[in-house]
VEXLOMI-20758 format. One line per 8 residues: for each residue x, y, z of C-alpha. Coordinates in steps of 0.1 Angstrom, whole numbers, plus 2048, in hexadecimal, padded with zeros to 3 digits. Each point is the difference from the previous one (the first is absolute). Example, Ala and Ser with C-alpha at 12.3 -4.5 7.8 and 13.67 -1.06 7.14 Angstrom:
<pts>
87B 7D3 84E | 80E 822 7F9 .
</pts>
This chain:
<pts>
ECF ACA B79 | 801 800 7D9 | 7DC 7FF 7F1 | 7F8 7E7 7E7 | 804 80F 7E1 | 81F 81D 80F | 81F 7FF 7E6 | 81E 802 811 .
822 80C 7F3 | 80C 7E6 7E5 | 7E2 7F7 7F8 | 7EE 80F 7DF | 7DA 7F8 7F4 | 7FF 7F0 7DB | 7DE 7FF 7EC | 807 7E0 7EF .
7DF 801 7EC | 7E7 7E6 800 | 7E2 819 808 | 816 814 814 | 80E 7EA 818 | 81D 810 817 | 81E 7ED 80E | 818 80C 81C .
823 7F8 7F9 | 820 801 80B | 81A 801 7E5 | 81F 7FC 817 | 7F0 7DD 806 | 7EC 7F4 7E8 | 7EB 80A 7E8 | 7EA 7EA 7E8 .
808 7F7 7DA | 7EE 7EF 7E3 | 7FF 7E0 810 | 7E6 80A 817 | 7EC 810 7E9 | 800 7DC 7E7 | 7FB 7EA 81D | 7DF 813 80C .
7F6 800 7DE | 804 7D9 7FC | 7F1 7FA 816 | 7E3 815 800 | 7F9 7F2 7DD | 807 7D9 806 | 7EF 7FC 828 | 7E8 7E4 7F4 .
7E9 80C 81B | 7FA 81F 815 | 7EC 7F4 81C | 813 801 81D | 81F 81A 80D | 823 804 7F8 | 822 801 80F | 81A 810 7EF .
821 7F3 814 | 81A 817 809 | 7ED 822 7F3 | 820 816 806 | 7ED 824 7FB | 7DF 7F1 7F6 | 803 803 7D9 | 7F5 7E1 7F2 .
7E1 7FB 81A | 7F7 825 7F7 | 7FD 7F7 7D6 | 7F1 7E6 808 | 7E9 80F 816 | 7F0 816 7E0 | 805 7E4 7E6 | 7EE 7E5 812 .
7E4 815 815 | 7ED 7E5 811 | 81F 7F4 812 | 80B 808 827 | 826 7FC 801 | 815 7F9 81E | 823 80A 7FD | 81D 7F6 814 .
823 809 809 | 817 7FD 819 | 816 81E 7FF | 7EF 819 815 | 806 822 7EE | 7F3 7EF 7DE | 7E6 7F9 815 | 7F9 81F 80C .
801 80F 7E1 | 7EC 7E4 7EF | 7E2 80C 816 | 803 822 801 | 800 802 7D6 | 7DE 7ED 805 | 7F2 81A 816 | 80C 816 7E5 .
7EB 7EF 7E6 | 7E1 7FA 818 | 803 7DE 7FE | 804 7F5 823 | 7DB 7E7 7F7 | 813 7E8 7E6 | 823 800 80B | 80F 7F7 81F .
826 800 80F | 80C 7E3 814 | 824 806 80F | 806 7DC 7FA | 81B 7E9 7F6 | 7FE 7E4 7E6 | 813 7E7 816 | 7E6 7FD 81A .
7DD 807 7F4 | 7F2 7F1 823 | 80C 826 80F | 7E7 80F 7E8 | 7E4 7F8 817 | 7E2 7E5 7F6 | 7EC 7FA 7E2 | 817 803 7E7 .
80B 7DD 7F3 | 7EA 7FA 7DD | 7ED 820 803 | 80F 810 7DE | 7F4 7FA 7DE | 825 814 7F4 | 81C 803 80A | 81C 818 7ED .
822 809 808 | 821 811 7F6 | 81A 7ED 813 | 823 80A 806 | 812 7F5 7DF | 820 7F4 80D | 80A 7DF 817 | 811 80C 81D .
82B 7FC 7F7 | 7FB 808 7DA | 807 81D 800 | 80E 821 815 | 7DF 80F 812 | 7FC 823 804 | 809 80F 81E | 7E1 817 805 .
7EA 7E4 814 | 7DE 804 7EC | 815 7FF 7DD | 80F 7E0 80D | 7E2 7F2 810 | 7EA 809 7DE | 817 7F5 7E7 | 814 7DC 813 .
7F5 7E8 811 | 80D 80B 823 | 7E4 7F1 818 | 7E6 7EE 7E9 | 80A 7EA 7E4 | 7E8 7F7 7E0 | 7F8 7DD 811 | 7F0 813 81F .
7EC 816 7E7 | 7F5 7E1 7EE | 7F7 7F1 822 | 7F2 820 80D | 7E9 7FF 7DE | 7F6 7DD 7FF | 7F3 807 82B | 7EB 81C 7F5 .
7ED 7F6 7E3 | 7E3 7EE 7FD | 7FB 7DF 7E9 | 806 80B 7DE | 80D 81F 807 | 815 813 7EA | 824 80D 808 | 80E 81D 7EF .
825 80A 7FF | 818 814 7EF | 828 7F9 7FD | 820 7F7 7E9 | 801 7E8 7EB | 81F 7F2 80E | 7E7 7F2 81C | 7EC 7EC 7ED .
80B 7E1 80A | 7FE 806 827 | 7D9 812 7F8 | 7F4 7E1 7F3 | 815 7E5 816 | 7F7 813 825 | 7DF 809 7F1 | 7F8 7D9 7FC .
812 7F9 820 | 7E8 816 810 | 7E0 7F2 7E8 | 7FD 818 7E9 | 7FE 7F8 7DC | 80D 818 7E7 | 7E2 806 7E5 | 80F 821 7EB .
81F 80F 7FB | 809 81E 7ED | 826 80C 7F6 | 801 829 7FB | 81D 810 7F2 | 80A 825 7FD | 7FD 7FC 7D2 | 7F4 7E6 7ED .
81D 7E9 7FA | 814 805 81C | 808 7EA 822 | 7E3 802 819 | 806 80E 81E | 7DC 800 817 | 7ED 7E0 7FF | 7DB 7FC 80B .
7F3 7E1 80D | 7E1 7F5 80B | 7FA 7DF 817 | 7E3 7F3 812 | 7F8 7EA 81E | 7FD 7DF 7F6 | 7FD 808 7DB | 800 7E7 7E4 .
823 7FA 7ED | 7FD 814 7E7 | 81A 81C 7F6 | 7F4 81D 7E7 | 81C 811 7F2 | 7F1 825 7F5 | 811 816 7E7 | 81C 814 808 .
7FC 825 807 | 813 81B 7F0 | 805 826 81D | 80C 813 7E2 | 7FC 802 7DB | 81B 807 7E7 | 7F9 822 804 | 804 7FF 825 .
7D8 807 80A | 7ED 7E9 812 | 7F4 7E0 7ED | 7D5 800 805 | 804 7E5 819 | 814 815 812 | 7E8 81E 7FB | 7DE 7EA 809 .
811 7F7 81F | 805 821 80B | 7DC 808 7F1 | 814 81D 7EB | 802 819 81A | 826 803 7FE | 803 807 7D6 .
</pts>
């Protein structure tokens, strides 16, 4: 039987910074991007309250509850996903790390919460995510099933993540997610549907002055109406190096 933190073939170990945090990965599925890292980020720095756990929904190799793991310290994560090898591998990179005490995997599906076992509806304070980006028919999905399953919306669609979301967290609670822009209007009309009231959004693009393409929203449960529009975010300079927000959000350990 394959230990917990045993690499096998295909699989390569990346040290992706952040105090020297590890990540197993499989690049012939999937391997993380920016979006990740700026979702973790966001909402590490705009959680109005750290005094309960996380979920981060649909953790894929474990990236996003692993930053956030060192940016916000205090917090126990739980992190789910339904595709077993992710899952597998999602755990084993958290042995890797020794953080088996603050994160836990749950091989669990968004669509039915009640199989996760008891105790979770309201427990989480956050809840973050990086969704598939696509609606299921928009466009030709990859072939390889974890490309497909990461990237389209092939079993779970944004209004069971919303749902999914809305289940976990508690009054108040914040929800975290990262996507395109093209979404916008489903984030905000399945996230109401589902009672949660978008409170910040932010539009990132890859240089100042050009179209966005990631969006990062934060909702709550049972929020006020308010909308805060934050400015825009710029990946790249003119000179094709990381712009500071970029660099503070990978803490500089990549320049």
């Amino acid at each position: 039987m394959m230990g917990r933190t045993d690499i096998p073939a295909g699989e390569r170990i990346d040290d992706i910074g952040f105090g020297g945090l590890k990540l197993i990965q499989k690049p012939d599925e999937f391997c993380y991007g920016i979006d990740s890292v700026l979702l973790a980020d966001f909402a590490a720095v705009n959680h109005g309250s750290a005094d309960g756990p996380a979920a981060d929904l649909g953790t894929g190799s474990g990236v996003v509850s692993l930053i956030l793991s060192h940016k916000m310290k205090n917090t126990d994560i739980i992190a789910v996903e339904f595709q077993k090898r992710s899952a597998d591998r999602a755990r084993r990179t958290i042995a890797l790390n020794g953080l088996e005490d603050r994160i836990s995997v749950i091989d669990g599906d968004v669509k039915d919460v009640s199989l996760w076992g008891s105790g979770y509806k309201g427990l989480f304070s956050m809840v973050v995510s990086n969704p598939p980006y696509f609606p299921k028919g928009s466009a030709l999905v990859n072939p390889n099933d974890a490309k497909g399953a990461a990237r389209h919306e092939t079993t779970a669609g944004l209004r069971e993540f919303m749902a999914c979301a809305a289940y976990l967290l508690r009054p108040k609670g914040d929800f975290f997610l990262v996507h395109k822009p093209s979404r916008l209007v489903d984030i905000y009309c399945l996230g109401r549907e589902a009672g949660l009231e978008p409170k910040q959004l932010c539009f990132v693009s890859p240089k100042a002055g050009m179209t966005p393409n990631i969006l990062l929203a934060h909702l709550t449960a049972g929020g006020g109406k308010e909308l805060k529009v934050l400015p825009p975010m710029a990946v790249y300079d003119g000179q094709g190096n990381y712009t500071e927000e970029i660099l503070r959000a990978y803490e500089r350990y990549f320049i």
